[in-house]
Structure formats: C-alpha cells, structure tokens
MARVO-965196 format. One record per residue (C-alpha): x, y, z; residue in three letters. Coordinates in steps of 0.1 Angstrom, whole numbers, plus 5000, padded with zeros to 4 digits. Layout:
residues N
XYZala
...
This chain:
residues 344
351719364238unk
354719584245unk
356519834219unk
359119624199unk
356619354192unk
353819614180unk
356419754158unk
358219474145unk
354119284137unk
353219584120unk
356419584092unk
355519184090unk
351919294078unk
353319524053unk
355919284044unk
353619024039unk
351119254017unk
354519383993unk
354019744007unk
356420023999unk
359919874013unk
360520244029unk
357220224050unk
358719854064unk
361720014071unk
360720294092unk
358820034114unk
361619764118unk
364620074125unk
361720174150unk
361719874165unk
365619844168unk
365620134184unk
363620034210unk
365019694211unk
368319854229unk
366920024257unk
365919874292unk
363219844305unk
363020154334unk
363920364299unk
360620224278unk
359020294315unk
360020674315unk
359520694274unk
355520584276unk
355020784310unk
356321074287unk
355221034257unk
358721114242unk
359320844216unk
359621094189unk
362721254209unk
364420954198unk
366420944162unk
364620674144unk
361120724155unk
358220944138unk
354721054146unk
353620714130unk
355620444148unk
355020654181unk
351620604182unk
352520244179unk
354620244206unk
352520484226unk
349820244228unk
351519914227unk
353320054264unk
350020124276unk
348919784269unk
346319824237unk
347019674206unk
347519974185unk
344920114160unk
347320094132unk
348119714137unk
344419604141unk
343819774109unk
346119574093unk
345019234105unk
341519334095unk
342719464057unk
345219134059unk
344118934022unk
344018554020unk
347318424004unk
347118173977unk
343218123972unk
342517793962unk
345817623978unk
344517614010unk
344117274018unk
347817254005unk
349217464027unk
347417344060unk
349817004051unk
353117244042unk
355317184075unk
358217414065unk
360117594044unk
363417494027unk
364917844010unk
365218174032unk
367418434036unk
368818664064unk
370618984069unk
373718784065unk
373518784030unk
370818964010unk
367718964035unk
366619224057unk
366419094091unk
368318914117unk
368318474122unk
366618534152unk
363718754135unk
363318494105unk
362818164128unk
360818334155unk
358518434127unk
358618104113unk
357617994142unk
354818204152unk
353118124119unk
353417744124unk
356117574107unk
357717254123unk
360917334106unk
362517594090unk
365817644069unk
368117944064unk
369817914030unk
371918244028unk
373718313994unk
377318183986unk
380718373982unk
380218413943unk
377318633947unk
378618863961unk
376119103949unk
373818963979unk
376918934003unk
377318573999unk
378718384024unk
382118304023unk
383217954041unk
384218124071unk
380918314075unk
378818004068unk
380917824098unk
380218134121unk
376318154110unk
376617764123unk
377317854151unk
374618104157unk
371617854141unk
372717604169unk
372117874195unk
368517944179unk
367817574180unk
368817544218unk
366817854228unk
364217724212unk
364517394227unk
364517554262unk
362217914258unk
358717684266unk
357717804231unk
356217654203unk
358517354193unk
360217414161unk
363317274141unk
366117484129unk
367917354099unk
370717424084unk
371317504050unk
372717754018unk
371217863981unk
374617763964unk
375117943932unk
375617683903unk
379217783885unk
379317803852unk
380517443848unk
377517303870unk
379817283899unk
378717453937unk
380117733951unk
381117623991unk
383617404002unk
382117053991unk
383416924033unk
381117234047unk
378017134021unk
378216784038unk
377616944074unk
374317124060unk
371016984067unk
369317134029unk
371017273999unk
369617443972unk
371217513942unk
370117793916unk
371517943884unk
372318373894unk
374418473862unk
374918383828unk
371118343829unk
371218393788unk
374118093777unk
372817873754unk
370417583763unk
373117353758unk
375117513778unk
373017593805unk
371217253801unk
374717063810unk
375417293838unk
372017203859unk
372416863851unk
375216843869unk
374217013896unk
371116833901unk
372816513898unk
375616623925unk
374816433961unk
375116723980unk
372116913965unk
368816853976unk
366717113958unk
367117293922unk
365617683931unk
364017893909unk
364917693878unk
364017943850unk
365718243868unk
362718493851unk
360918733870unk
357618843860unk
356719133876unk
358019373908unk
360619613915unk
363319463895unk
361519483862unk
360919173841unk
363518883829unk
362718613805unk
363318233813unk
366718063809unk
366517833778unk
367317463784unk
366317123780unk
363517133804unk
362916733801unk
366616633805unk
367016873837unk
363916703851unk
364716363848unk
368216403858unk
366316543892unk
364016273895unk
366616023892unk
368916143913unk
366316193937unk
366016583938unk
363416843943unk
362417103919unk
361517423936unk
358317563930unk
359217933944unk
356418103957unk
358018463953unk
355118623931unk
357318823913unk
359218493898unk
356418223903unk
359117963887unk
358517743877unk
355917793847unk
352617623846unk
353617403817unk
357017343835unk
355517223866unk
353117023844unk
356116863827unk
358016813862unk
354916633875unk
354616413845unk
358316283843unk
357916233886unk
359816473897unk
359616583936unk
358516923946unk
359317153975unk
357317453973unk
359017723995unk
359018143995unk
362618243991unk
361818504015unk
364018784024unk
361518974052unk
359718784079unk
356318914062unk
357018714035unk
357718394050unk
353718344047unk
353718404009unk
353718004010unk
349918004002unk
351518183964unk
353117823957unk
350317623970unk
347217753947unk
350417713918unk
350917363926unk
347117263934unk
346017413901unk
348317173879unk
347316863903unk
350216813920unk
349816563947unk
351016643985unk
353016363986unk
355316473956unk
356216773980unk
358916744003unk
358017034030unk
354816844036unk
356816564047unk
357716504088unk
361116644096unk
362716294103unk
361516154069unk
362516564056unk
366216424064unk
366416054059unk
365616204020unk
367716444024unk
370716274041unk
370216014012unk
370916263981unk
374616274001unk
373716664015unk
C-alpha cells in the first residue's frame, strides 16, 4: 500500500457509509496533495515524518500516510473495513448478477472526484461496465455540461478506455453517456447529433418538479418516447431524507408514463441513492405490472458510493422484480444492441 491509495480507500469508506462530507474531504485534499509529488519527495516525507509540514495534511491523514509509506495498512483504514456494514440486506443475490452501473457523475459537473477516480473505483469493486452521465447545460446549478464540454469529456473517456485496455488490469468497459435534463416541453437538453454519439442517456425531470400532473405527465411522455433516451432517472424527483431536507413526489399519470416506457422500449430507473429511493414501492409495483424494464443504478457522485447498488437491489427484490427486467444485469453487447435500438 503506498500513501495516495491509503488515503484516497479511506474517504471511499466514509463515502460509502454517508459520513460527514468534511471528514471525506480532508482525506481526498490529502490525497491530492500527495498525488503531485515524486517519488524521491514521498521518500524524504516518510523518512521524516513531515507530512503535517505540508498545507493540506493533519495529524489524522499523516498517520495514514505515515504508515501506508512504511508499508502497513494503516490502523485507521483496517478499522473501517472491519466497521464496513452490508449494503442492501436481502438483495444480495441481485446484486452478484448487476454488471454495471448506467447513471454517475464526476467533478465535471456536480460530483466530487475526477473520471479517472470514478472508473478506477468502478472497477476495483467489479463492474464490467460503467457509465459517466454528467449533468447538461440547463442545470447549471450542478455545472452542466455544455456541448463543447461534453465533446472534450469524450475525449478524455476514450483515454480511460484505452488505459484500461492496455494497464493489465481488471478488464472493464467505459461508456459513454449524460443525465439530460427533461425541458419543460419534454424535450432534451444537448444537441440531439451529440446524444446520437452516446452509448446511455438518462433523462430526469430537475425543475418545475410541482406543474401539474398533466403537465408534467405530457412532458415525460415525451421524453420517454424520444429514441435517444434509454433510461427515465429518478422519476418522482422526491427525496426522503439527507442533507437536502425532504421533497414530495412530482404528481403525474404514473400508468401512462409507464407504458409509454415499456413501449418504446425504455428503462425506468430504480435509483439506489437512499436519500431518494425513487421510485416508490407501489410505483415499482406498478412499473413491474405494466412490463416495464428496470435499471437499477446509484446516481453516485463520490467513488464510496458507487457501491450503494446493494440500496436498489433489496428495493427491487422485495417487490419481485425479476433479473431479467433489469438492464445492468445484462452482458454489455446485449447492454447496447438495446440500447443502440431505442435510437441513443
């Protein structure tokens, strides 16, 4: 184990356990520090002990670093592996079959870590793909990406993939993809050209959450009846618990949204976040009933909580939804072919 990796496996412990978002932070800045130093500098830091001499790093994320350069796993980190809580009790043989994840975020939009973090986390925890849906240039609230962004973050995902593809490490696909806001009149917010050249797009409702459910029942239909959208997040938009406080569910005409998405062949999220766990039991009950397809993913913005997976599975297990109905337990090729057939 050396220093960066201690740090940076310690803040995805926290993450993952929805610690204070100050004590995750003092670990990952620790581990950025350390990040930009060579190695004959780590050398003369551990031979001196003089972490704490640089800005950034405290008693706490010293003695991480401290031992991590002397080649122990440090005391804090074993800790939390030990006090680490099974995710999703009861969903477990559901999420053995997940393969990947279809909705996550970065530090290019509203997330708090870097592409390279997010996929080499979803990697270590065993996905066989994984998708990076940054926000679009309407939100700008999370720093959507404008259409010149998204091009440049192309870019950068085909770089991951190729490292990937030559680093001898665990083989994993990196997919493109965006959370497109829905507009007010159900259409997306990218360029409709540049939403053709992504591999998965989710589209989700961020304002106006409290129109009318005719109004807001017309605008998801046609967004889940567009060919460029392949998943329909966080349908309800409520949260139920968590630092943002609480927010009641959108009103709309649950059945009509849900059979326009089975028709038209898309997946209705079941968004593993706990502090939205959209959509409702009797929703998901309802989805399943009309034949809708699933995708249960964790809209994660940390790399901790790219394992809060297990949260959707127990969801989807306790109404009886079968693994077949889910997307992200499908193979990447057939992932695609589906994909590639709703026109995204």
């Amino acid at each position: 184990m050396e220093p960066v990796a201690a740090l940076r496996e310690v803040a995805f412990w926290l993450e993952r356990s929805r610690a204070e978002t100050r004590r995750v932070k003092a670990y990952r800045a620790a581990a950025d520090v350390l990040a930009t130093l060579d190695a004959d500098r780590v050398a003369e830091l551990a031979r001196t002990d003089g972490w704490t001499t640089l800005r950034g790093i405290g008693p706490k994320t010293s003695a991480v670093a401290s031992a991590a350069a002397a080649g122990e796993v440090p005391e804090y980190l074993l800790q939390l592996r030990a006090e680490a809580q099974p995710i999703g009790v009861g969903g477990e043989k559901l999420r053995a079959a997940l393969r990947g994840d279809l909705h996550t975020h970065s530090d290019w939009s509203d997330g708090g870590s870097p592409i390279e973090e997010m996929a080499e986390t979803a990697r270590r925890i065993g996905h066989e793909y994984w998708v990076l849906t940054d926000h679009s240039p309407r939100l700008t609230v999370a720093h959507g990406l404008s259409a010149d962004r998204l091009r440049a973050q192309l870019e950068v995902m085909d770089g991951v993939q190729r490292r990937f593809e030559t680093d001898g490490g665990r083989p994993m696909r990196v997919l493109t993809g965006i959370e497109v806001d829905i507009l007010d009149d159900g259409s997306l917010d990218q360029e409709p050209e540049l939403l053709d050249d992504l591999d998965i797009v989710v589209a989700s409702v961020h304002s106006h959450l409290r129109a009318d459910s005719a109004t807001m029942t017309a605008r998801m239909i046609a967004a889940v009846t567009n060919p460029q959208v392949d998943v329909l997040g966080h349908c309800t938009g409520r949260l139920v618990e968590g630092g943002r406080g609480t927010r009641p569910e959108s009103t709309f005409d649950a059945r009509a949204v849900f059979e326009a998405c089975r028709d038209h062949g898309t997946a209705v999220e079941i968004n593993a976040r706990p502090e939205r766990q959209d959509p409702p039991e009797r929703l998901m009950e309802l989805a399943l009933e009309i034949g809708c397809l699933f995708s249960i993913d964790t809209d994660a913005h940390a790399p901790g909580q790219l394992d809060w997976l297990g949260h959707g599975c127990a969801r989807a297990t306790a109404v009886g939804v079968p693994p077949d109905r889910i997307v992200t337990t499908w193979p990447v090729d057939r992932l695609l072919d589906w994909a590639s057939s709703n026109g995204a």
